[in-house]
N, C-alpha and C positions, 0 to 999 in steps of 0.2 A: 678072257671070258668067251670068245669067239672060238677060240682054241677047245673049248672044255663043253661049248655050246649048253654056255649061262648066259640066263638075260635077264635084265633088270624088272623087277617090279612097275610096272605101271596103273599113271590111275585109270578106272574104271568109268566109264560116263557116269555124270554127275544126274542123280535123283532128288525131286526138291521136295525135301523136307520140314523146310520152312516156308508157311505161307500167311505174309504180315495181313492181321484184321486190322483193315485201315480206319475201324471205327472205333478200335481201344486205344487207349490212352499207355505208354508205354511209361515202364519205369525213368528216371533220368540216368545218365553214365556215370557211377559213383567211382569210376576206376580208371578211365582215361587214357585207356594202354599203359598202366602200368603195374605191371604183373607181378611187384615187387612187395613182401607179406613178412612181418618179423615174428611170427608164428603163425602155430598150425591151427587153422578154423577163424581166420581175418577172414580171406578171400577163397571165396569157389566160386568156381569156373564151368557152367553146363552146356551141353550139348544133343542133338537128337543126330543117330547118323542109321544107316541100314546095310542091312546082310542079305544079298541076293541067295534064292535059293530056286530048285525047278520049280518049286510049286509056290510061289511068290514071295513078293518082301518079309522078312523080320527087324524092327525097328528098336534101336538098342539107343535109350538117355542113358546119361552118366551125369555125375556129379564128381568134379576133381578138386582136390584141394591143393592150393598152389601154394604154399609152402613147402610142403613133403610131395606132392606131386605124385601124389595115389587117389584112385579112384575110393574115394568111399561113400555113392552112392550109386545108384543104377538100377534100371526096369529091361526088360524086353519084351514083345506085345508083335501081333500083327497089326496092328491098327496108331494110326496117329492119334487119338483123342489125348484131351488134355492127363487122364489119368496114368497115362504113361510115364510124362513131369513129372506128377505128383507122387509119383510111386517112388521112382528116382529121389527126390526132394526127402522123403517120408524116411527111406533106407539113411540118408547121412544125416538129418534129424536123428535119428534115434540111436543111431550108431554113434553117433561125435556128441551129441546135444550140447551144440555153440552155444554163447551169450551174446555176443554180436558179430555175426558174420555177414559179410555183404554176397549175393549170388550175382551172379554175373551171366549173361546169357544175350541170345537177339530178341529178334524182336517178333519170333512166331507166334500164333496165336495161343499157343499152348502155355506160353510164360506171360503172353498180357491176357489171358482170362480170369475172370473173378475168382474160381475156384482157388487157382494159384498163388491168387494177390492175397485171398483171403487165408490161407494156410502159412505164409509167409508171415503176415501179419499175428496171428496166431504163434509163430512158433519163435519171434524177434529177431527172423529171417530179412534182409534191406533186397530186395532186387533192388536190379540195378542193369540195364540194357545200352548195347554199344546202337551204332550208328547203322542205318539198314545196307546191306548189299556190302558189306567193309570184316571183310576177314582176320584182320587185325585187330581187332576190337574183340575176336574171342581168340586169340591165334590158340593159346596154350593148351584149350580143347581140342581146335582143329588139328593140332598138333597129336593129340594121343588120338583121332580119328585115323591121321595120316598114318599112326606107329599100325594101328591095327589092321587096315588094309594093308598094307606091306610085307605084315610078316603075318599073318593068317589068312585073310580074303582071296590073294593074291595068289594065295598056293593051294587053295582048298573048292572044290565046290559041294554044296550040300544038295542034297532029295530035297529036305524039309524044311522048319522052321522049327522044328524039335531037335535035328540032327544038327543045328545051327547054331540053335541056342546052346548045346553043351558044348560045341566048340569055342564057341566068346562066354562062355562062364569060365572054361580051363583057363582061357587065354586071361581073362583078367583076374582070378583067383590067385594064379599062380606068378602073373605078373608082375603084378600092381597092390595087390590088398589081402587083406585076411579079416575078413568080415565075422561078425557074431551075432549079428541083428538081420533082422529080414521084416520088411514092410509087408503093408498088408495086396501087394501089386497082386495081375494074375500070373505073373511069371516068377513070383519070390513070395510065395506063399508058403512053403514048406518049408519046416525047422527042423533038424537032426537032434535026439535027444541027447545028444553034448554040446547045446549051444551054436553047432556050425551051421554051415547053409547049405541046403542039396542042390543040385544040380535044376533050376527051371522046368516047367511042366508047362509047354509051347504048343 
């Protein structure tokens, strides 16, 4: 590598995107570190991470399922509000439509808000929340957070949060998933008249 003057991917400082409201009541751990699923749409696994760009943050949830180990839900947004989740939430609802699937997530404000408990509830979605401050209790997302800094973040930098957003749409389209559903988010609003999903509008 020294020879060829390669260097390895490193991480980036860490941006907190999780910030616990110490007044909600969180879901219980219905998962336990155990990331183990005899089919697809038992367990998913969500997460909030972000896309540095010049002209500031783009904020990318996902929704994975741990079985098949493909993202099939997802938002991206300048902004933290809980509708980012819900957007996220809303694409693997509509996409997978589970019967009983448990979500899995921390303990941000964004997954203990009403909005979210009350949508879950609605759709016979279980949250389900690991332990505060403990990375192991979501690793298998942290994990595809980790894939995508690595091999995009890492090697890219963007102008915008438009030029950012089609970079982690390629990246997980071509990835991870083949989607045919698009929630009603502001970043997956737009439908291709053959069913597919266009590129975000950031």
């Amino acid at each position: 590598m020294r020879e060829r003057n390669i260097h390895g991917a490193s991480r980036r400082k860490g941006f907190k995107t999780t910030v616990r409201d110490r007044d909600a009541r969180p879901a219980p751990d219905l998962v336990d570190r155990n990331f183990c699923t005899p089919a697809s749409d038992r367990l998913w696994v969500a997460d909030i991470t972000y896309v540095p760009t010049w002209s500031g943050f783009l904020f990318l949830a996902v929704v994975l399922d741990v079985f098949s180990r493909r993202i099939v839900g997802w938002a991206m947004a300048r902004h933290l509000r809980t509708e980012l989740v819900l957007d996220a939430l809303e694409m693997a609802i509509h996409q997978r439509k589970p019967t009983a699937v448990i979500h899995q997530s921390d303990q941000g404000c964004q997954y203990t808000s009403i909005a979210f408990g009350k949508r879950c509830n609605e759709a016979g979605v279980q949250p389900s929340m690991g332990s505060v401050g403990d990375c192991f209790d979501n690793a298998m997302c942290e994990s595809f957070n980790a894939t995508l800094e690595c091999e995009l973040l890492a090697t890219r930098r963007f102008k915008n949060q438009h030029e950012a957003a089609l970079a982690v749409f390629d990246f997980i389209e071509a990835g991870t998933i083949r989607i045919a559903a698009i929630p009603r988010s502001e970043t997956s609003r737009q439908q291709s008249t053959n069913g597919g999903i266009k590129p975000p509008d950031v």
